[in-house]
Kinemage of the C-alpha trace (Angstrom):
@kinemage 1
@onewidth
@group {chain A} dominant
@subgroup {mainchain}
@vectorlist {calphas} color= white
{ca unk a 1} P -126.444 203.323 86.195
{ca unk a 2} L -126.881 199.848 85.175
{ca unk a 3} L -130.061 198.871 86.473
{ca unk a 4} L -129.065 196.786 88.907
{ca unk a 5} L -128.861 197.480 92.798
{ca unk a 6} L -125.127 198.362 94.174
{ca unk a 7} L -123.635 195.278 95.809
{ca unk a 8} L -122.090 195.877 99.183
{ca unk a 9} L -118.678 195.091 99.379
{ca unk a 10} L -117.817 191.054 99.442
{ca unk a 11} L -114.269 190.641 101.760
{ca unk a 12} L -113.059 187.143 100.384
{ca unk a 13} L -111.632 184.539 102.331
{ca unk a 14} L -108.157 183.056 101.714
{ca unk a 15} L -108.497 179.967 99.422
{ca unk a 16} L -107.886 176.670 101.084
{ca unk a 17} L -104.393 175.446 101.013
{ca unk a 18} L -103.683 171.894 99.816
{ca unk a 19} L -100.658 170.108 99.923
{ca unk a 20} L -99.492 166.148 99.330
{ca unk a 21} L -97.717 164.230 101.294
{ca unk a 22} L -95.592 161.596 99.850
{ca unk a 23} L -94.677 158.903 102.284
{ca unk a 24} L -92.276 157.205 99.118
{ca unk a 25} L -90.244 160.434 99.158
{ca unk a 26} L -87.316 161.509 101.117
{ca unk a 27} L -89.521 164.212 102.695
{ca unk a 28} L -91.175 162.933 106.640
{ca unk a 29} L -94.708 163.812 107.111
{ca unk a 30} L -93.510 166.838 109.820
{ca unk a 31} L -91.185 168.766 106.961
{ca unk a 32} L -93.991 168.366 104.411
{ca unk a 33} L -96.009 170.163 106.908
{ca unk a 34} L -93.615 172.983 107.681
{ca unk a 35} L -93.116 173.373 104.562
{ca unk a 36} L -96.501 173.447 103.868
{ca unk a 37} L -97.895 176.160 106.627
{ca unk a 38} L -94.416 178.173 105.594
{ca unk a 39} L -96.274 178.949 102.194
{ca unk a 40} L -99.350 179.191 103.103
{ca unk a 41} L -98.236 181.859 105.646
{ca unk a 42} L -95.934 183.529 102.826
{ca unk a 43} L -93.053 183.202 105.030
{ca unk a 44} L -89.494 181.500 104.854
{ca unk a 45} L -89.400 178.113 106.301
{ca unk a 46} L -86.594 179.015 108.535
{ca unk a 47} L -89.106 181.900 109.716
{ca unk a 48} L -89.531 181.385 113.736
{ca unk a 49} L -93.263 181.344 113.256
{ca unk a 50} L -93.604 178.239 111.456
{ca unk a 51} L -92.895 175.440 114.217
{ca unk a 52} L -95.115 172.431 115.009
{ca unk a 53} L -93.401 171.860 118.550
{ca unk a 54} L -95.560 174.208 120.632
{ca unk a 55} L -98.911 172.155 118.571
{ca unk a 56} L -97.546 168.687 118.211
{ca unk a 57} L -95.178 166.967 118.658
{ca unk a 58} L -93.397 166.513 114.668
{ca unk a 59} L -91.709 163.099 115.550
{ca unk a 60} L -95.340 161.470 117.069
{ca unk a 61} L -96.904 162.933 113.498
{ca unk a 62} L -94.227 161.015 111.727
{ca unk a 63} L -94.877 158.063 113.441
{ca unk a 64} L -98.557 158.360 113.427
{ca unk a 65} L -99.379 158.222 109.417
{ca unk a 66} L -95.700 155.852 108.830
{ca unk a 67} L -96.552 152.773 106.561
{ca unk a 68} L -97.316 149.693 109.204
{ca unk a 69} L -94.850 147.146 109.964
{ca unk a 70} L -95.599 145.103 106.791
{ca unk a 71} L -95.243 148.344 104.778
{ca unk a 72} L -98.731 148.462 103.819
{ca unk a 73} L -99.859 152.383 103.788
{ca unk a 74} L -102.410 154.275 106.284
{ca unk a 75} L -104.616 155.422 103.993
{ca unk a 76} L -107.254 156.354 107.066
{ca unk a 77} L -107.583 158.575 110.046
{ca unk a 78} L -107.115 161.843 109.985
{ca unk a 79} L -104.977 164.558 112.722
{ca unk a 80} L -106.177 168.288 113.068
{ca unk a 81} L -104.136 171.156 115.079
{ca unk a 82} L -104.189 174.583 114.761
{ca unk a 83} L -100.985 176.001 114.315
{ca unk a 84} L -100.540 180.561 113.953
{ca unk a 85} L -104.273 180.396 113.741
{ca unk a 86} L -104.245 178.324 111.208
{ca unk a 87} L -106.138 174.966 111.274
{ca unk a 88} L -104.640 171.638 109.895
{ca unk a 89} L -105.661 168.610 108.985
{ca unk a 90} L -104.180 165.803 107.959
{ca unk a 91} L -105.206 162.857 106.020
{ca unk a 92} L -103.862 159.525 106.254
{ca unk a 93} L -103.809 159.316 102.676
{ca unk a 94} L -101.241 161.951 103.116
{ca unk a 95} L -103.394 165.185 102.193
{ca unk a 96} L -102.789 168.154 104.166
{ca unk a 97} L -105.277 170.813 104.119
{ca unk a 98} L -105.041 174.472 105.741
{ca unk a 99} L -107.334 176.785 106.514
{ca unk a 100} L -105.996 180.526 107.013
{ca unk a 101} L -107.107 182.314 109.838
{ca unk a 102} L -109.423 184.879 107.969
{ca unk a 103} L -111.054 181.513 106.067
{ca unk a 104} L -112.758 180.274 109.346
C-alpha cells in the first residue's frame, strides 16, 4: 500500500474535436464539416452515417458563413446542430467544434 486512499475508477470523456474552416480554400463550409464529424466518428466519409441533410440543410450552411457581397469575411455568429449525437458548432470565424456523444 501506498498510503493513499484507492481512487474509484475515472471513465474519461472523448476530447473535444476541433477543426478549421478555410473559406480561401477549395473546400465549402458543408465538406469541411463532413469531413470533420467523419473523423471524429472514426468512420469513412463515404460512411452513410455521416450526412448533414437530415440536420441541416449543407447548401443554407454554405451560404450562411460565405464572405458578404464585398468579400469582406463573417467573422461572427455562430450555428449549432447535433448531428449522430454529436453536437456542432460552428463559428463564423470558421472554427468547428464537436462534442462526442459520451463528452456531454
Amino acid at each position: 500500500m501506498n498510503g493513499h486512499p484507492p481512487r474509484a475508477s475515472q471513465s474519461r470523456s472523448p476530447p473535444l474535436y476541433r477543426a478549421a474552416h478555410d473559406p480561401d480554400g477549395p473546400a465549402a463550409l458543408s465538406t469541411t464539416v463532413i469531413h470533420a464529424l467523419a473523423d471524429c466518428m472514426g468512420v469513412d466519409v463515404t460512411d452513410s452515417r455521416v450526412s448533414l441533410y437530415d440536420t441541416v440543410d449543407p447548401e443554407a450552411l454554405d451560404a450562411l458563413f460565405r464572405p458578404r457581397h464585398d468579400g469582406t469575411p463573417r467573422s461572427g455568429g455562430t450555428l449549432s446542430f447535433v448531428v449522430n449525437d454529436h453536437y456542432v458548432r460552428i463559428r463564423g470565424d470558421g472554427e468547428i467544434l464537436i462534442e462526442p456523444p459520451a463528452r456531454r
